[in-house]
C-alpha positions as semicolon CSV with decimal commas, in nm:
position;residue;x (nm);y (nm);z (nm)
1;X;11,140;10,859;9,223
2;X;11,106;11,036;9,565
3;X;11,075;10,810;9,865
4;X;10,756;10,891;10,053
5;X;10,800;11,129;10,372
6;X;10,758;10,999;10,720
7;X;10,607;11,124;11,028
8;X;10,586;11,119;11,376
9;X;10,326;11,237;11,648
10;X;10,438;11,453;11,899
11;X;10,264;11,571;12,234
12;X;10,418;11,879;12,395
13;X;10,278;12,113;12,709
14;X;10,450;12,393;12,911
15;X;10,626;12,154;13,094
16;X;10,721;11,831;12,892
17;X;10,712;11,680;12,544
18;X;10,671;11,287;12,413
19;X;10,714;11,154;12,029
20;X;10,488;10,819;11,964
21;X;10,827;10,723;11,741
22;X;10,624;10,633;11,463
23;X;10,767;10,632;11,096
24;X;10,401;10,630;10,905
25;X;10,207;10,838;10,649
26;X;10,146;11,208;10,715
27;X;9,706;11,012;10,681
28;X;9,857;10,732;10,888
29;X;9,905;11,034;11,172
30;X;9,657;11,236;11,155
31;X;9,391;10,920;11,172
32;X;9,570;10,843;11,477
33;X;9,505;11,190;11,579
34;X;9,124;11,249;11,511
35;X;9,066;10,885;11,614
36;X;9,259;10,913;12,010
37;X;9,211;11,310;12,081
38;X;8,944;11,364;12,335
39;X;9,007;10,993;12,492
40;X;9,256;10,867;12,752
41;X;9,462;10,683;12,545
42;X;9,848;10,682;12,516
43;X;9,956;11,032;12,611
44;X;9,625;11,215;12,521
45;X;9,518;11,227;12,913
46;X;9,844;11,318;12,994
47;X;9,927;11,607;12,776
48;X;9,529;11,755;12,789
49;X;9,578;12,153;12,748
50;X;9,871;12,094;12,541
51;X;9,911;12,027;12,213
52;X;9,905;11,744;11,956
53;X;10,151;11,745;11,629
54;X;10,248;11,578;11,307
55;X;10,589;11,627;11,290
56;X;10,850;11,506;10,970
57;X;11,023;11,255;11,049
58;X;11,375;11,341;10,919
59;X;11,377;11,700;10,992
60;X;11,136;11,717;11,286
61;X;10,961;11,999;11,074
62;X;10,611;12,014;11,237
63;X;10,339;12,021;10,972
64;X;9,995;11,964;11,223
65;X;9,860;12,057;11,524
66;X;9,593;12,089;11,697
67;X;9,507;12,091;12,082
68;X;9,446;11,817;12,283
69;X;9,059;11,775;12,424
């Protein structure tokens, strides 16, 4: 049976980047996404103009992103 992929969310702009460190669902993610983009919460107000990913967890292979609001 194959074990279920992890993933991470990642915040990166033209001058820095920041992982959550998560190890959750690829929905587990992207909830956090749509639910905290557009707010001030964790890194969102910091990385605004930048973007917002889903990366693998294991091989860092980015599979989402969108902007952040």
């Amino acid at each position: 049976m194959e074990q279920t992929k992890k993933f991470d969310v990642v915040f990166n702009d033209s001058a820095d980047s920041s992982c959550k460190g998560f190890n959750e669902s690829y929905e587990y993610c992207l909830d956090y996404i749509k639910t905290y983009n557009g707010t001030s919460y964790s890194y969102f107000e910091d990385y605004k103009g930048g973007t917002v990913s889903i990366v693998e967890s294991e091989t860092r292979e980015e599979v989402y992103s969108e902007p952040v609001k």
